[in-house]
C-alpha positions as CSV (number, residue, x, y, z in Angstrom):
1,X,-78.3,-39.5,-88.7
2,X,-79.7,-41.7,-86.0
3,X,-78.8,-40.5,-82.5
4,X,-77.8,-42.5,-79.8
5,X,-79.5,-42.9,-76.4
6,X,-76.9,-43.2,-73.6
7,X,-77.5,-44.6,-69.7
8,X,-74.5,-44.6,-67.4
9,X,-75.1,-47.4,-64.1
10,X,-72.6,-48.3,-61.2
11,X,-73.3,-50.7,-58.2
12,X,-71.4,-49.0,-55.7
13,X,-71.6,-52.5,-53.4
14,X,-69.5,-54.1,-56.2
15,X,-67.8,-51.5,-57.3
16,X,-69.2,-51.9,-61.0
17,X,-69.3,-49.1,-63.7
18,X,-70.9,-49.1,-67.4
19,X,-72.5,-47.3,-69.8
20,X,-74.8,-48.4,-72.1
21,X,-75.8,-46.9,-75.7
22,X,-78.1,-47.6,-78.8
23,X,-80.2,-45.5,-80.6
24,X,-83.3,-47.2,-79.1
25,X,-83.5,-45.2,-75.9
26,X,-86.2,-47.9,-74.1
27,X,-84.4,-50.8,-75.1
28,X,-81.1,-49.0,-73.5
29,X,-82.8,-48.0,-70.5
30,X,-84.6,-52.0,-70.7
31,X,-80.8,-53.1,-70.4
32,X,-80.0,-50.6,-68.5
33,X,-82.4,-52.1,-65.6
34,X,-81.7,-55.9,-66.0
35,X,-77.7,-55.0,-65.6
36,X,-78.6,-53.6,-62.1
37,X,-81.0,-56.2,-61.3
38,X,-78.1,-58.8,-62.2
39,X,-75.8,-56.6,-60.1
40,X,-77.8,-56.8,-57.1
41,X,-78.5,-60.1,-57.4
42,X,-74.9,-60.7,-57.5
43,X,-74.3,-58.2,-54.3
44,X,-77.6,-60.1,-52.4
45,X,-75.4,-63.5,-52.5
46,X,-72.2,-61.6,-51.3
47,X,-74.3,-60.4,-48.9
48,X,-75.5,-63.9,-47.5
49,X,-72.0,-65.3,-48.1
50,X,-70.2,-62.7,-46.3
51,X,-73.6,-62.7,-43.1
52,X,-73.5,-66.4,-42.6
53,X,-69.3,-66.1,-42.4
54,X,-69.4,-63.0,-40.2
55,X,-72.2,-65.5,-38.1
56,X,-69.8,-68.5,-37.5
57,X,-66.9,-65.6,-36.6
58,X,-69.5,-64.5,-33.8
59,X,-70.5,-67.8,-32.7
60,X,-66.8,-69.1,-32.5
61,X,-66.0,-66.1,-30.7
62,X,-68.8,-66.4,-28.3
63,X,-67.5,-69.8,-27.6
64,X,-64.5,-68.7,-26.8
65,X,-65.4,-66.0,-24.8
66,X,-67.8,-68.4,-22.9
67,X,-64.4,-70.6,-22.6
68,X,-62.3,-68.0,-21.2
69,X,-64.6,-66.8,-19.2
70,X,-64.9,-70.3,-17.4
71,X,-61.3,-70.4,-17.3
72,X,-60.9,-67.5,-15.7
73,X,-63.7,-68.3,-13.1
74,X,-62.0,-71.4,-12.1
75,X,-58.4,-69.2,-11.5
76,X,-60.6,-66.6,-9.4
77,X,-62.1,-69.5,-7.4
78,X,-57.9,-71.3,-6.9
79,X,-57.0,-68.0,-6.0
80,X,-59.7,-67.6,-3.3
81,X,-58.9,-71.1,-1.8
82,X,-55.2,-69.9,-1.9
83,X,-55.9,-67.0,-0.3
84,X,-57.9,-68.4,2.4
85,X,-54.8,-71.0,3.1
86,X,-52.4,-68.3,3.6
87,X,-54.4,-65.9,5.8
88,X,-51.6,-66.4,8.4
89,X,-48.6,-66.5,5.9
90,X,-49.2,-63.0,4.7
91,X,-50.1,-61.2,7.2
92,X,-46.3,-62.1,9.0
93,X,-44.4,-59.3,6.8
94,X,-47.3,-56.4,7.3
95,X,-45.8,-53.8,9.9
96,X,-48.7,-54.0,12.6
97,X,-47.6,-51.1,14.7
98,X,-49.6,-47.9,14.3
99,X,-48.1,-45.0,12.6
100,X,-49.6,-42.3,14.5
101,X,-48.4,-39.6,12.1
102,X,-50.3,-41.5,9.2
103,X,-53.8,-41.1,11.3
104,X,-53.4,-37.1,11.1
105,X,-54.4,-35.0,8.6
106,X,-52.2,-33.4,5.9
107,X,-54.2,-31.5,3.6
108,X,-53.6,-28.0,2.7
109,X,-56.4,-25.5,2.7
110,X,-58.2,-26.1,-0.8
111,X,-58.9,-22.5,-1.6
112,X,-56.3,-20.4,-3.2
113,X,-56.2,-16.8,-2.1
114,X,-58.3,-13.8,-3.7
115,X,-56.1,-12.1,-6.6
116,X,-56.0,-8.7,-6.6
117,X,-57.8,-6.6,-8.8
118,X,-56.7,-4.9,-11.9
119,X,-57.2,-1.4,-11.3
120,X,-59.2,0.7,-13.7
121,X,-57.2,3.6,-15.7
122,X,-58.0,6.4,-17.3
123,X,-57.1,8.1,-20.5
124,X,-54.0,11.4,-20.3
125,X,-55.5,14.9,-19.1
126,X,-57.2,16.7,-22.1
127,X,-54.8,19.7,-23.0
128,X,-55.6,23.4,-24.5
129,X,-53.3,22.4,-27.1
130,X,-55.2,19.4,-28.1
131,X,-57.4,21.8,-29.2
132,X,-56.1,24.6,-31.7
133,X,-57.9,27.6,-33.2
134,X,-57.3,27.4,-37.0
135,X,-57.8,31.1,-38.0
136,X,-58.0,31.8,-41.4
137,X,-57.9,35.3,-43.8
138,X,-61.1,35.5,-43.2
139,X,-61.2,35.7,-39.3
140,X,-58.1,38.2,-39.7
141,X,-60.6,40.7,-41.6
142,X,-63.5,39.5,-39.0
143,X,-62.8,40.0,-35.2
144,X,-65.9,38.5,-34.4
145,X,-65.5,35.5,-36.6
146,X,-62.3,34.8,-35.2
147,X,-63.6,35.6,-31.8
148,X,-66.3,32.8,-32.3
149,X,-63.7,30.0,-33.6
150,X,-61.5,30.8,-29.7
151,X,-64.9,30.5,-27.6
152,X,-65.2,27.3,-29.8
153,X,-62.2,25.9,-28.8
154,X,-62.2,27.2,-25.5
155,X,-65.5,25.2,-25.0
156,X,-64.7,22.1,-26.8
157,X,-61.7,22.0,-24.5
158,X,-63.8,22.5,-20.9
159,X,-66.5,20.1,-22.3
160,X,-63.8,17.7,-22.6
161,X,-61.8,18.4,-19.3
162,X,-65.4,17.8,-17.5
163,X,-65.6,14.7,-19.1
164,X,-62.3,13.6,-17.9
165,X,-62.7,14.6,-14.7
166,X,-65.9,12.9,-14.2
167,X,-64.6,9.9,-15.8
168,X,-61.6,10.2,-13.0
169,X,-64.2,9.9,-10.8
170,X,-65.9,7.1,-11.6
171,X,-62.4,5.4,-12.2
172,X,-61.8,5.8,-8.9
173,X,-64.8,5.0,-7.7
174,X,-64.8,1.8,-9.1
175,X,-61.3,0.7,-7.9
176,X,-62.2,1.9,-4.1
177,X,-65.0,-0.5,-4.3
178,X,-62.8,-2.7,-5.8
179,X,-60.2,-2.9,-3.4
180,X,-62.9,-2.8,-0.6
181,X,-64.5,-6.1,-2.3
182,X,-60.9,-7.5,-2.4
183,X,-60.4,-6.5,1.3
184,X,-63.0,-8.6,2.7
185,X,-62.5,-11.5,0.4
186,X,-59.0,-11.7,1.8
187,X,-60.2,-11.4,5.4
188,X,-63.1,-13.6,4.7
189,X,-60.6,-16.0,3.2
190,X,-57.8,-15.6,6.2
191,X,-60.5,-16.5,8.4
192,X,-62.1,-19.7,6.7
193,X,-58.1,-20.9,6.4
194,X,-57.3,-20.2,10.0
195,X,-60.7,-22.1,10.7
196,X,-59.7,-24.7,8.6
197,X,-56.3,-24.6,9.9
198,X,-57.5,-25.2,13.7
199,X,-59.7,-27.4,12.9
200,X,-57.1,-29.9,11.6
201,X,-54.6,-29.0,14.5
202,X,-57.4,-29.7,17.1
203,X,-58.0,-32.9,15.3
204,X,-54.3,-34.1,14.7
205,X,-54.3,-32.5,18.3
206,X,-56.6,-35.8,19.5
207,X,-54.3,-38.1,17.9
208,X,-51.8,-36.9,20.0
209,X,-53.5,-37.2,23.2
210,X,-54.6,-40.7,21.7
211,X,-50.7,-41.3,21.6
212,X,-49.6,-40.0,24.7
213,X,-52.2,-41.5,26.8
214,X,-51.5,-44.8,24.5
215,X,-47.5,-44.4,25.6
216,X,-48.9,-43.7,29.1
217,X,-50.3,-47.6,29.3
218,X,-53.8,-45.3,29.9
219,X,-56.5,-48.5,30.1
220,X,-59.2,-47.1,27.6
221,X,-56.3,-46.1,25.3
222,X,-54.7,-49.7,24.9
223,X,-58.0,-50.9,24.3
224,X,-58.7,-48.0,21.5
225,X,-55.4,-48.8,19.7
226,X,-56.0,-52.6,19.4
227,X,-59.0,-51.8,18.1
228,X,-57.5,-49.7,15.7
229,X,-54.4,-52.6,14.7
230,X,-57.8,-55.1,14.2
231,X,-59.2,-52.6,12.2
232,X,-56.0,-52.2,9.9
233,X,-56.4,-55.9,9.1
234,X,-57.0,-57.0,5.9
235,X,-59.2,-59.6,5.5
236,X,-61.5,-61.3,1.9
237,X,-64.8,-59.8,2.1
238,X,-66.6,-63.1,3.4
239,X,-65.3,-61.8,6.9
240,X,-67.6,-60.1,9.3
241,X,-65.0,-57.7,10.6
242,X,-66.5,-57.3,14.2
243,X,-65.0,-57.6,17.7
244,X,-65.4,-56.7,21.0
245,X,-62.7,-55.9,23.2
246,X,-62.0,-55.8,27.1
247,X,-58.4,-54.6,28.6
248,X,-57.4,-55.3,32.1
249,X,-55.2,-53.0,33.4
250,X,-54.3,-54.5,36.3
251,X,-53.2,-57.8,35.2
252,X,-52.5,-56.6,31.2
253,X,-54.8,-59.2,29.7
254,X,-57.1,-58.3,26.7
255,X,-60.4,-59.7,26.4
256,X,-61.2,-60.2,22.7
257,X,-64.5,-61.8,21.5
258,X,-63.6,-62.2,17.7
259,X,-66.4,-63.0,15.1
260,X,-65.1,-65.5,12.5
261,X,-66.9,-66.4,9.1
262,X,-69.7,-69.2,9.1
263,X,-69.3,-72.6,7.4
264,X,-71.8,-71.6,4.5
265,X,-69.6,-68.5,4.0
266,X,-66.5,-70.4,2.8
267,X,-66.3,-70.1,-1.1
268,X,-67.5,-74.0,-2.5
269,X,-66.6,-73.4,-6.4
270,X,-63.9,-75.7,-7.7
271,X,-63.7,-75.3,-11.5
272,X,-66.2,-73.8,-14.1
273,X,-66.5,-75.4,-17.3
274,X,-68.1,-74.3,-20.7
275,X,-70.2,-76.5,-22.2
276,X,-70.8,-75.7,-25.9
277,X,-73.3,-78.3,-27.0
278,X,-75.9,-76.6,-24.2
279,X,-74.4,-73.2,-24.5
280,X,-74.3,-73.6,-19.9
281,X,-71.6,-73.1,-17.6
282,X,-71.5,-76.0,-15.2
283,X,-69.8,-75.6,-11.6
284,X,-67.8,-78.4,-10.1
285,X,-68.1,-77.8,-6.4
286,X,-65.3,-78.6,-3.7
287,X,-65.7,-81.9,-1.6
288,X,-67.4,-81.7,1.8
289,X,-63.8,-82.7,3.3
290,X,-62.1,-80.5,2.2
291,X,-64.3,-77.2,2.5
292,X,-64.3,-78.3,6.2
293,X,-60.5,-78.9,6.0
294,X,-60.8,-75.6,4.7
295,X,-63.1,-73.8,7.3
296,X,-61.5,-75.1,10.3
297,X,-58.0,-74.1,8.6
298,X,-59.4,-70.4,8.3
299,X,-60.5,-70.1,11.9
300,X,-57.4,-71.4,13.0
301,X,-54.8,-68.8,11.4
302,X,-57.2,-66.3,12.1
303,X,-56.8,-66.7,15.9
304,X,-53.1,-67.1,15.4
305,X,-52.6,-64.0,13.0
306,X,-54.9,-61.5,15.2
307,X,-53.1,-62.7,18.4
308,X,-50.0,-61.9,16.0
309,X,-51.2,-58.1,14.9
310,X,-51.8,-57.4,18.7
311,X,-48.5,-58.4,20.6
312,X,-46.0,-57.3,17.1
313,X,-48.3,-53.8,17.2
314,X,-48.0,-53.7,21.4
315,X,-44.7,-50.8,22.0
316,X,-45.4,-50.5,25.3
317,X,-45.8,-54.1,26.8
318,X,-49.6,-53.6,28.0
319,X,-50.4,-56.8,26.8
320,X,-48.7,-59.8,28.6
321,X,-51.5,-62.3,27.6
322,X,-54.3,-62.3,25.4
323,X,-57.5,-64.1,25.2
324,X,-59.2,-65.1,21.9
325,X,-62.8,-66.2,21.7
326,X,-63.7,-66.9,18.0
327,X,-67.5,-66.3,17.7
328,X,-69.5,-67.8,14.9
329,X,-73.0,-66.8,14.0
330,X,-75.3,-69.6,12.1
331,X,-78.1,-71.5,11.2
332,X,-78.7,-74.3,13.7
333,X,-79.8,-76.8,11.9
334,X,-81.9,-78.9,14.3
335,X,-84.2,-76.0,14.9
336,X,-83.5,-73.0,12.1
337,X,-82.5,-70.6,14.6
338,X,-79.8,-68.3,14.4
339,X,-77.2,-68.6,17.2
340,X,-74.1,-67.2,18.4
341,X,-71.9,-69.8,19.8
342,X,-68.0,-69.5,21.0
343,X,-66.0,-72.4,19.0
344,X,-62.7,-71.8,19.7
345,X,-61.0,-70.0,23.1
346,X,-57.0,-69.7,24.1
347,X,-55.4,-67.6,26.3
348,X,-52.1,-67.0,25.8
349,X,-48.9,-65.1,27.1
350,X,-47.2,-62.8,25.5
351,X,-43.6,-64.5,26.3
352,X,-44.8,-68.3,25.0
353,X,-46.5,-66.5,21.8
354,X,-43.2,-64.9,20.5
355,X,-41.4,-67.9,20.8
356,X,-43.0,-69.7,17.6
357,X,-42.2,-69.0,14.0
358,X,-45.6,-69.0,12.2
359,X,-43.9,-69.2,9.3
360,X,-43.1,-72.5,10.2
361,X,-46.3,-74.0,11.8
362,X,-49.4,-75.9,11.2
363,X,-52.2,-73.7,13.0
364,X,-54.1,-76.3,14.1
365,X,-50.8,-78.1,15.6
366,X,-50.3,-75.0,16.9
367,X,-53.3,-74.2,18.5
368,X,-53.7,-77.3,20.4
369,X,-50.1,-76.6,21.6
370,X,-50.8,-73.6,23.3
371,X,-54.0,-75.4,25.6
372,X,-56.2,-74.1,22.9
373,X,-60.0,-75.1,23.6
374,X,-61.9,-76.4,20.5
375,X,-64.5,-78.8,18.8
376,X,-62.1,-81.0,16.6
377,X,-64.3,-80.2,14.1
378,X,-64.7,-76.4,14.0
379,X,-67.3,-76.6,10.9
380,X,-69.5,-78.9,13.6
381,X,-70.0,-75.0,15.1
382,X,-69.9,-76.8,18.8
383,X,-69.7,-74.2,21.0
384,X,-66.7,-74.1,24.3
385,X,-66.8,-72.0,26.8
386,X,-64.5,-69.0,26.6
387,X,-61.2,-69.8,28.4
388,X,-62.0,-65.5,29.4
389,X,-65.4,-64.1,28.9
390,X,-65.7,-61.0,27.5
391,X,-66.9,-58.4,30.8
392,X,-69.9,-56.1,28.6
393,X,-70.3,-53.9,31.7
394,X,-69.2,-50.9,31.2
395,X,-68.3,-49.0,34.8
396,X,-69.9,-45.9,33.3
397,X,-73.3,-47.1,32.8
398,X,-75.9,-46.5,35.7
399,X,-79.5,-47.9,35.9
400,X,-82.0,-45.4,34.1
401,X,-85.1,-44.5,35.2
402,X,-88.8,-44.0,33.2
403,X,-89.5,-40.2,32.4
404,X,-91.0,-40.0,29.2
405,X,-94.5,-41.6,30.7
406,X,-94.5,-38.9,33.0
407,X,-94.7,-35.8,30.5
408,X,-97.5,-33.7,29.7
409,X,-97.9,-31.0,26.9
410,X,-97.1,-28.4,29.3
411,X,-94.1,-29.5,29.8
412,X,-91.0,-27.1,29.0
413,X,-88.5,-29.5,27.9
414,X,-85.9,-26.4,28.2
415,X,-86.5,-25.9,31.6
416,X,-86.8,-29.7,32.7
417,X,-84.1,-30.4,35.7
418,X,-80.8,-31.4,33.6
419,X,-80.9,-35.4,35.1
420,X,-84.1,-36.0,34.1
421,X,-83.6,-34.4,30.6
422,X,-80.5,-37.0,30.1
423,X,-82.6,-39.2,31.2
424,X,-85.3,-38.7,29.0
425,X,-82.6,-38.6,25.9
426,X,-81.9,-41.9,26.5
427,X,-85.1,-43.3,27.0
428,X,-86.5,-42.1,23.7
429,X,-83.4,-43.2,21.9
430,X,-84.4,-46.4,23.2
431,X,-87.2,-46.3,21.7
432,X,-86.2,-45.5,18.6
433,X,-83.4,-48.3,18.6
434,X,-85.7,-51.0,20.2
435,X,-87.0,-51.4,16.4
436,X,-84.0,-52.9,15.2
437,X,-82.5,-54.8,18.1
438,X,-80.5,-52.3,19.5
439,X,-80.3,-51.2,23.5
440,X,-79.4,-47.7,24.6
441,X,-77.6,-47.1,28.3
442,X,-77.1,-43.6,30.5
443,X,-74.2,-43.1,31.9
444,X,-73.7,-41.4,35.2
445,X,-74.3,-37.8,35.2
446,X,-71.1,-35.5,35.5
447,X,-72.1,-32.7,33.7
448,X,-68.7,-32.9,31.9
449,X,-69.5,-32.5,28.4
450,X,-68.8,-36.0,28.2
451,X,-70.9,-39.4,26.9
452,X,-74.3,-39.1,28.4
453,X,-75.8,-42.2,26.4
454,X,-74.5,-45.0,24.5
455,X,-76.5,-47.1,22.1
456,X,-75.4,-50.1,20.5
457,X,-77.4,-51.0,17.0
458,X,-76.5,-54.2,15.5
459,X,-78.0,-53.1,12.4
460,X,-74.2,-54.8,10.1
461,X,-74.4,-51.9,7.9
462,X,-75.2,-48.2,9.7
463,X,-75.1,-50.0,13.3
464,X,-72.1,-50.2,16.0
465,X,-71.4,-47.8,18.7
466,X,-73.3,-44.4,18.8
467,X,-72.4,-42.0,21.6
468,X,-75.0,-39.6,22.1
469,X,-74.7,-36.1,24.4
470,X,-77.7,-34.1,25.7
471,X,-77.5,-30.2,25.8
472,X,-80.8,-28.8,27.5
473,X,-80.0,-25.2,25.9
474,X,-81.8,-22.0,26.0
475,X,-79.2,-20.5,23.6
476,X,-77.8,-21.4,20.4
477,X,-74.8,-24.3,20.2
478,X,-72.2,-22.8,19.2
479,X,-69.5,-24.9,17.0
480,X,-67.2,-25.8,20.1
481,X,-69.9,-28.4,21.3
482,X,-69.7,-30.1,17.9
483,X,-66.5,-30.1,18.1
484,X,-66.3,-31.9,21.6
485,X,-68.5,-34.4,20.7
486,X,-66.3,-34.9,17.1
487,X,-63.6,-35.7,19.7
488,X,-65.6,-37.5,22.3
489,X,-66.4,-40.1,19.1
490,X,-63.1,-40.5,18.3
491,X,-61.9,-41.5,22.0
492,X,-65.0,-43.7,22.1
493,X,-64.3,-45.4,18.7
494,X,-67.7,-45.0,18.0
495,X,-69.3,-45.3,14.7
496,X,-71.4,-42.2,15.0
497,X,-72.5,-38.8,17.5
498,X,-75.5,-38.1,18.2
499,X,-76.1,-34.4,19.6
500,X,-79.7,-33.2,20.8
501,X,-80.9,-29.7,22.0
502,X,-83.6,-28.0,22.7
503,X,-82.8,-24.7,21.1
504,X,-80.5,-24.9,18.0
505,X,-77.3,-24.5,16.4
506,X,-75.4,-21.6,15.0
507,X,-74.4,-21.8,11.0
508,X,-70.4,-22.9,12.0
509,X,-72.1,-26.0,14.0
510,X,-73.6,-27.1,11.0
511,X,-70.9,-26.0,8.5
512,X,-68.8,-28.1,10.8
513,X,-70.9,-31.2,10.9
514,X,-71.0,-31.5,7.3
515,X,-69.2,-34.9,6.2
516,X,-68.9,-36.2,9.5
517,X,-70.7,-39.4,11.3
518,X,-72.6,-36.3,13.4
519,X,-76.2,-35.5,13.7
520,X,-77.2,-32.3,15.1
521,X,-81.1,-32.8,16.2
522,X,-82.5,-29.0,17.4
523,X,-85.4,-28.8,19.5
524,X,-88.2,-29.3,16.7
525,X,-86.3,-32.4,15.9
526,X,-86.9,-33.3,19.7
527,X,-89.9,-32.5,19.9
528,X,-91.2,-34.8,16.4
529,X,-89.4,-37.6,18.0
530,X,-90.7,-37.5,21.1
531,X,-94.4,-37.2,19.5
532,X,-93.2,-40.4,17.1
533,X,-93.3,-42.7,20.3
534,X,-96.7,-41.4,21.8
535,X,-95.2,-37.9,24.2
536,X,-95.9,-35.1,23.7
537,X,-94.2,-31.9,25.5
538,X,-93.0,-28.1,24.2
539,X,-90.1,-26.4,24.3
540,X,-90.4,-22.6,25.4
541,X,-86.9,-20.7,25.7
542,X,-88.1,-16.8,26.9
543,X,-90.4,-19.0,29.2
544,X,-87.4,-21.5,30.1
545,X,-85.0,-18.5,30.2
546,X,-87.3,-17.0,33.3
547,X,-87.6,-20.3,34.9
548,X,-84.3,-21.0,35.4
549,X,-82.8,-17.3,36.3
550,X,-85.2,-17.3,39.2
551,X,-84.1,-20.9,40.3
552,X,-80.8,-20.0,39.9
553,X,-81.8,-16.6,42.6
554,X,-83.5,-19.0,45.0
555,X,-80.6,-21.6,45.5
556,X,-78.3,-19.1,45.9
């Protein structure tokens, strides 16, 4: 009997199965191997078939990716052109008034309170009972035996009472500490809420002072809550977002030097197109006309619409006229120079203003109406003069006078006459904003706790207003000077406070600071900056401390 050689294949790609027999066990396994090679073979050209298809799927989808990519570019670039024409449109159903109750803070303290702890307990008493003398025949015949098996007991039972007891102890213990632990962490945590708590009320506390010395028609507060209805504005990123603003009180006239957006800022795409045969996306531009058509449209509804935001926002009637100077920063192209130049200036009243349905209007029409002054071609950039200028002085600021030349390193900065510190604080900051364009003025010396420097950094990103207070200490700051200077920002409408000592500040000054536009700079920090711009001086508090009691003696 001849016995037969068997070889089972499969091509799992194919999803083929056989087995092949014969009593020639190589010339089965021989077929065994050309019916896989066949099968891959076969599987090789699925392979390629099913490759090149799954290439053309990619490829067609690629396309029409690329397609609707450029179709969507070209929607994006109508809608910006849109949006640009109805800069004025939009703006007339946004409620421009402030909503001083929407400025405070509502937040409730983020911590929840400490939970008590569960107390530790013990297990029941131990009992004589729980411990019984089994006495036996034995022990009846055998006092001593029986004797033995009672001390036993008796012992067992004391061993374990001890235990308990000293377990008790521990128990309790452990739950005094406990509860001790839990009694701090609850005054520990009253204390950070009511912290927290006054913190937010001192806060929402400025606000309200904002407000009532905004319905009091107070000068500086008018002028703070324009600036904050400009700042509610919404405008397309192209826009600078800057202004400067000047109030007069006593003929109710704001001042408002408004920067607008350059010519080259202006978005130029018209439609994107896919082309396939050279796999590029080609940009059809918008005509010169009409992206000046479309500059000069811009500059005139934003003059309309900001002059709009003011009076609908004004509920007390400060403003009875307003004054718009649209500013424009760019490129002169005769000599490559960067200029600022005044294009457009109106003043206008209050009473002629709400008259006209800007729904209705064509700004330019409009514009020219109201003895608007203007280049007919705003994208020419030709500057007018302001029909208002702007007054920069502010009343506070007072000439300043050199100090830092005069130190030497013997010099106790601590101990230095309180002027002449100020004084130095702003000359140094001068320095250090000279590098970047910016300009630092002292203001007159109250000894208030009020501004004693302002600088102005044009820097467009960390720049703007800085107010900046000097505190020639001999102690530690304590928190409440952070805090003045949190709210001496916020009635400046500053951008940033900057605080400088020459001792340092306690942990709740810092803890304080954290997450606010406040640096705290203690005297070491002084004393590097000072040494960064070539002075060099000390800073000695015991010596300082001396120094200034025995001044204090003489004047009096």
């Amino acid at each position: 009997m001849n016995y037969r050689h068997t070889v089972e294949v499969s091509h799992k790609g194919l999803g083929k199965h056989r087995i092949i027999s014969g009593t020639d066990r190589y010339l089965v396994e021989s077929k065994a191997r050309a019916q896989k090679a066949e099968w891959d073979a076969r599987y090789e050209e699925v392979c390629q078939k099913q490759d090149v298809q799954q290439r053309r799927q990619d490829a067609r989808r690629e396309v029409q990716e690329k397609v609707e990519e450029a179709n969507q570019r070209t929607e994006n670039a109508a809608e910006a052109v849109s949006e640009l024409r109805a800069l004025l449109r939009n703006a007339l159903t946004v409620e421009d008034k402030i909503d001083w109750e929407s400025l405070k803070e509502s937040d409730a303290f983020p911590k929840q309170s400490p939970k008590s702890p569960q107390p530790m307990t013990t297990d029941a008493e131990p009992v004589e009972s729980d411990y019984p003398v089994a006495l036996g025949f034995l022990d009846n015949l055998f006092k001593s035996r029986a004797q033995r098996k009672i001390a036993a007991a008796a012992d067992a039972f004391a061993k374990a009472h001890a235990d308990w007891m000293a377990k008790v102890e521990r128990v309790r213990l452990y739950n005094e500490k406990e509860a001790e632990s839990h009694r701090k962490d609850r005054l520990a945590f009253a204390a950070e809420k009511q912290a927290f708590v006054e913190a937010v009320a001192k806060r929402n506390a400025v606000i309200d002072e904002q407000k009532s010395a905004y319905l009091a028609g107070q000068a500086d507060a008018v002028q703070d809550y324009c600036d904050m209805v400009l700042s509610r504005s919404e405008y397309p990123d192209l826009f600078p977002k800057e202004w400067e603003i000047d109030y007069l009180p006593d003929t109710k006239i704001l001042v408002l030097d408004y920067m607008l957006p350059a010519p080259d800022q202006i978005p130029t795409t018209k439609e994107v197109k896919y082309i396939r045969t050279r796999d590029e996306f080609k940009e059809t531009s918008l005509a010169v006309s009409e992206l000046n058509s479309i500059y000069d449209d811009v500059l005139y509804q934003v003059c309309l619409r900001t002059i709009h935001e003011l009076f609908a926002a004004d509920l007390i009637d400060a403003l009875q006229a307003i004054a718009f100077n649209g500013m424009v920063t760019s490129v002169d192209k005769t000599n490559g120079q960067t200029v600022t130049a005044c294009v457009l200036s109106i003043h206008v009243s209050k009473a002629e203003f709400l008259k006209i349905q800007l729904a209705q209007i064509d700004p330019k029409a409009c514009f020219k109406s109201l003895k608007g002054v203007g280049s007919s071609k705003l994208h020419s950039i030709t500057p007018v003069a302001p029909v208002i200028p702007l007054n920069r002085e502010d009343k506070r600021f007072i000439q300043a006078h050199a100090v830092a030349d005069s130190l030497e390193p013997s010099v106790n900065l601590a101990a230095m006459d309180w002027e002449e510190f100020e004084h130095l604080i702003r000359e140094i900051f001068e320095a250090e904003f000279k590098v970047s364009g910016g300009e630092v003025k002292v203001t007159q010396a109250s000894r208030d706790g009020g501004v004693d420097a302002v600088a102005f950094d044009p820097d467009p990103i960390r720049g703007g207003k800085i107010v900046i207070q000097a505190k020639r200490y001999t102690n530690t700051v304590g928190v409440s000077a952070v805090r003045d200077l949190y709210g001496t920002l916020m009635n400046e409408g500053a951008n940033k406070g900057i605080l400088v000592t020459t001792s340092d500040y306690g942990p709740d000054a810092y803890d304080f600071a954290k997450g606010k536009p406040l640096t705290l700079m203690n005297g070491a920090n002084l004393l590097y900056l000072l040494q960064k711009h070539g002075h060099r001086a000390k800073i000695d508090l015991k010596e300082a401390k001396t120094t200034l009691a025995v001044q204090s003696a003489e004047a009096q």
